[in-house]
N, C-alpha and C positions, 0 to 999 in steps of 0.2 A: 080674878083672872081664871083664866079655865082654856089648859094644852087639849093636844089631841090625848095627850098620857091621861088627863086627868076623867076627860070622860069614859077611857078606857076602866079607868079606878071606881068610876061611879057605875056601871054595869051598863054603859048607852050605847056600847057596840059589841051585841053578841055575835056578829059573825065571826070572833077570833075563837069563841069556844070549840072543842076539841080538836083544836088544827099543831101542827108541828112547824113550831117558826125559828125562824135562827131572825136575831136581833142586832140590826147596824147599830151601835149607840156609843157615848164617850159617856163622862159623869154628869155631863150636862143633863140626861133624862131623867130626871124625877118630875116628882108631882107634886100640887103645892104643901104638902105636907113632909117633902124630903125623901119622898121613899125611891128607889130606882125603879126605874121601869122595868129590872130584871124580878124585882120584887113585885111590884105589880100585876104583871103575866101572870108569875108562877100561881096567882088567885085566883084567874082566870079558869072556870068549870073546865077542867079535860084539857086546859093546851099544855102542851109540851114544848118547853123551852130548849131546844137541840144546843144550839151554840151562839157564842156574841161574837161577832166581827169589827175591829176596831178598825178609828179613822187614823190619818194622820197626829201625831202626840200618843196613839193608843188609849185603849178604852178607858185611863184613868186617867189620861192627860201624862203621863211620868216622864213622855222621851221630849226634845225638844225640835224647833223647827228642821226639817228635812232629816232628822236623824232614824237609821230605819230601825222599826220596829219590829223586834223577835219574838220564835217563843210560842208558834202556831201548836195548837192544841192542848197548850197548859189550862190544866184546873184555874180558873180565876178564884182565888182562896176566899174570899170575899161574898162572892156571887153564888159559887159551887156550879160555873158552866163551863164547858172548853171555849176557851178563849182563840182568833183567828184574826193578824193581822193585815190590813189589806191598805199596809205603807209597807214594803220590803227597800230591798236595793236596787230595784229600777223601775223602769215603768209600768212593767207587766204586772208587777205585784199590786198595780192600783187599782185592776180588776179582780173582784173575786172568781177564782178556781170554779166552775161550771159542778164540780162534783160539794164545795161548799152551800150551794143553793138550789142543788137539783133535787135532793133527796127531803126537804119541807114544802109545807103548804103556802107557806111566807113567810118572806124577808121583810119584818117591820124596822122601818128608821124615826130614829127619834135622837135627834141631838140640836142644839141651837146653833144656830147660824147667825153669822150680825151684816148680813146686808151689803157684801163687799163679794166683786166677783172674784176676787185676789185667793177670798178663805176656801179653804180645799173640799172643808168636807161636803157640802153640795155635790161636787165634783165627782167625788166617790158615791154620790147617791144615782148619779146619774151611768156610772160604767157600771154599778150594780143593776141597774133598771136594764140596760145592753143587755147582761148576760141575763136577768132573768126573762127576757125576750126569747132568749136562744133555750132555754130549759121549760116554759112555757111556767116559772113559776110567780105568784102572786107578789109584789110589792104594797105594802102599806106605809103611807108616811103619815106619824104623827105630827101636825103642823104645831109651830111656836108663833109667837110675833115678830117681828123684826126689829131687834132691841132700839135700831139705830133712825127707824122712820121710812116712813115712803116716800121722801125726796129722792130724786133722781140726777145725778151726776154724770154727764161725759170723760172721756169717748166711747163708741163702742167699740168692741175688739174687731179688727180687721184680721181678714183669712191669711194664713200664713203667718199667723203669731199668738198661733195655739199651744197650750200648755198645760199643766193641772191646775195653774192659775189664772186658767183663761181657758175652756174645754171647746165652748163654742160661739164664733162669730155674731155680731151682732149684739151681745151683752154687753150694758153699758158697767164702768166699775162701781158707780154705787144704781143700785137697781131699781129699791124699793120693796122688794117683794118679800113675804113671808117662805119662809123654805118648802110648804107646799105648795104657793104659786109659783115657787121656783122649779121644781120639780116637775110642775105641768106644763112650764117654758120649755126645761131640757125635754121631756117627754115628745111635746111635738114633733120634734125636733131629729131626736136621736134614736127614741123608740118608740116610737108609734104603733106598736103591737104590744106593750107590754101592759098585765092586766094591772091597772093601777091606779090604787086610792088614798085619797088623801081625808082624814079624818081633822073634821076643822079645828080653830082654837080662837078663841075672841081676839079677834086682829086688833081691836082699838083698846087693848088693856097696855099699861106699861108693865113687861114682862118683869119678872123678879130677876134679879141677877145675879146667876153663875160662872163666876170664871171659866170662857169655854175654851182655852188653851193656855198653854203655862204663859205666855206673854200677853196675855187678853186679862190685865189684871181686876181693869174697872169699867164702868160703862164710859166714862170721858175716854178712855184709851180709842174704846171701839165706834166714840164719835168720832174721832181724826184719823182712824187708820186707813179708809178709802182714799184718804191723800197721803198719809204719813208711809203708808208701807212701801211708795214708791223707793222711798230711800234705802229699800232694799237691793234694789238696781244699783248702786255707786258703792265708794269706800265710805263713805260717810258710817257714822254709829246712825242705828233708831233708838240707841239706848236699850237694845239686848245686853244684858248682864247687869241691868240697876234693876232700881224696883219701880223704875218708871218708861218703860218701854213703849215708843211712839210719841210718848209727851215732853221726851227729851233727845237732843241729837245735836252729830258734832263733831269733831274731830282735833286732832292733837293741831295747833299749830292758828286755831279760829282765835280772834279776840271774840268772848262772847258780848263784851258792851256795843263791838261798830256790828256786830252782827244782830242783837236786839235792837241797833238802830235801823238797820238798814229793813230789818221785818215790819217794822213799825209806817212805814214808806206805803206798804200795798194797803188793799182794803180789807180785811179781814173782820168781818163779823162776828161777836162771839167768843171770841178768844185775844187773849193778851200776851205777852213774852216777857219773859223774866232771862236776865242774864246767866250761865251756869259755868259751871265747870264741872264735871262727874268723872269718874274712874269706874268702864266697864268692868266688872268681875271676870267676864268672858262673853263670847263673839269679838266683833270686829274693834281692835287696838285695846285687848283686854290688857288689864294694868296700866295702862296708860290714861295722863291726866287728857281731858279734852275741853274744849272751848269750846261753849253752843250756848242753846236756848232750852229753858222749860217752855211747853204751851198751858197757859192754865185757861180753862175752858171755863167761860162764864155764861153761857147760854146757849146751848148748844141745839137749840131751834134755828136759829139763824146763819149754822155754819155753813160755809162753801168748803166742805174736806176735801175736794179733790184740786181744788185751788189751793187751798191753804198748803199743803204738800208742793205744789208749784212754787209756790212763791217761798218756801223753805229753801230748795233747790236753788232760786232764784239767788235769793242771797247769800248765799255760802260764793255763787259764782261771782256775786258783785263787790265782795269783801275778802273771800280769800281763796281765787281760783286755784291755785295752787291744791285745793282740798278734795275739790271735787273731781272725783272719776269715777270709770261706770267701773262694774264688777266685771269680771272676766272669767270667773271660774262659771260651774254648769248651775244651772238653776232649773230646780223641780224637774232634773233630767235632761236638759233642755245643753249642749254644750253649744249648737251652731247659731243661736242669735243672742244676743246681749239681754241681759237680766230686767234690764229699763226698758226693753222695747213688747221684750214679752207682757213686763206691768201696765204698759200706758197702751198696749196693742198694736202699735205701730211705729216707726222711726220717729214719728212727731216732736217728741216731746226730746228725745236725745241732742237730735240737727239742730229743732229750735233754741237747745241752751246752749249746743257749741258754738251756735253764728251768733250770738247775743243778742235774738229776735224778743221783739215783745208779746212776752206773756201772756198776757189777757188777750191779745187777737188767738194764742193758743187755745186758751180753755174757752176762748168764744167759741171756734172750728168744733172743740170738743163738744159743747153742749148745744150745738148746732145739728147733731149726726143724732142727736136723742127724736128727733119729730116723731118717723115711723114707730120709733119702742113704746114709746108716749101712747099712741094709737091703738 
């Protein structure tokens, strides 16, 4: 396999020589020999490594979901760079500061992304590209693969249920795209003056796997997360605070046997259900015992994640309504529309499980609205 980092590491893109860059990246960036891409730069004839700007989790991954990251201009003890968070306490903080990217030659990114328009840091690749439109400065992306494949899943995000996980209309939640062809989607798009390259990376290799956020533990996780993270919208656990987040979920009060029966009912490719009971450490009904399901994933070619996530939903509704409600508190900033509408992009999927509509005419609608993206 062979990143954009790595061809950077083998000497096959000297236009970074003697340039001054500040570097988007998380610990995800190394090369296939482990090295950081802060270390790899710094090899680079003449460039100068100004400063790192972290994504959401920060640049070592250490904070956890939505929790903001502090700490702007600390030495990274580590790295030896000033470190610049671009997750604060609201939304403003998810654009980088105009005076962070004005004064280098480029803003290189390089972190992995797994194929879900839910994951933030895209997000921030692309309100970086905004401002670096507005300061006239260079963006570089180092492309990865898409750990999770080029299947494509519905719906797309409809306008008015924008958010950091969801930026711009029209993306479906599982995509397909590598995070440099992702980047040339938002570009169209959002900046279309900004000077911007994408340094390729063997699209059909199976990338190596880094945990790229504290709950992104394995690659199975990040096969079902484009349906599983829905379960971020309701009370429901995803199994934040176990050591199996997204492949477990639940809540106090589910039998998990009539609930692994009732999963068993839809079609599900790929994946099987195991009865649970788990005790989240912390997030949602930390300490407390819960009733659910494990997913163990047996092939994960064949999944429908963004259904399989449905049909999760589905049966929690059909076994033990009483469990299932949306969230209510703000999400990714977000306080005036509900958490489930911003995930699925539209009222769709909320209306359709409170009337007890059927389902698969849902994710039919859903993977109906794909033709144009398809094209």
């Amino acid at each position: 396999m062979q990143t954009g980092l790595d061809r950077i590491g083998a000497g096959l893109e000297p236009e970074l020589e003697g340039q001054r860059i500040a570097l988007l990246c998380n610990h995800t960036a190394v090369d296939r020999w482990g090295r950081h891409a802060a270390k790899v730069l710094q090899e680079v004839p003449g460039l100068s490594l100004v400063r790192l700007l972290g994504p959401e989790h920060g640049v070592w991954s250490t904070h956890q979901d939505m929790e903001s990251v502090q700490g702007d201009g600390a030495i990274d003890p580590f790295l030896g760079v000033p470190t610049f968070s671009l997750y604060g306490d609201d939304a403003k903080s998810l654009t980088p500061r105009e005076a962070l990217i004005s004064d280098v030659d480029a803003v290189v990114y390089d972190i992995q992304d797994i194929g879900t328009r839910f994951y933030t840091y895209a997000a921030t690749l692309a309100f970086t590209m905004e401002a670096a439109q507005r300061t006239g400065t260079k963006v570089i992306v180092l492309d990865r693969p898409n750990p999770i494949g080029s299947d494509i899943e519905g719906p797309l995000l409809t306008k008015g249920f924008e958010s950091f996980c969801g930026i711009e209309p029209g993306l479906p939640i599982r995509h397909g795209m590598s995070v440099g062809e992702l980047a040339r989607w938002y570009g169209e798009r959002r900046a279309p003056d900004c000077d911007f390259t994408v340094i390729e990376c063997d699209k059909n290799a199976r990338p190596e796997w880094v945990p790229p956020s504290p709950n992104m533990p394995t690659r199975d996780t990040a096969y079902v997360y484009p349906g599983m993270c829905l379960l971020e919208g309701t009370t429901l656990s995803e199994g934040r605070g176990t050591t199996t987040p997204f492949l477990i979920y639940g809540a106090p009060g589910i039998d998990p046997v009539a609930l692994t029966r009732a999963l068993r009912d839809y079609e599900c490719p790929g994946v099987d259900f195991v009865p649970r009971v788990f005790r989240p450490e912390f997030g949602k009904h930390a300490g407390k015992a819960c009733g659910g399901a494990y997913l163990r994933v047996f092939d994960p070619t064949c999944l429908r994640t963004v259904a399989l996530g449905v049909f999760c939903l589905d049966a929690v509704r059909r076994v033990a309504p009483e469990a299932l409600a949306w969230r209510t508190e703000a999400y990714e900033f977000v306080e005036d529309v509900p958490a489930i509408d911003l995930l699925w992009g539209s009222t769709d999927l909320r209306e359709s499980l409170e009337a007890g509509a059927n389902v698969e005419a849902l994710i039919k609608r859903g993977q109906d609205t794909l033709v144009d993206f398809k094209r």
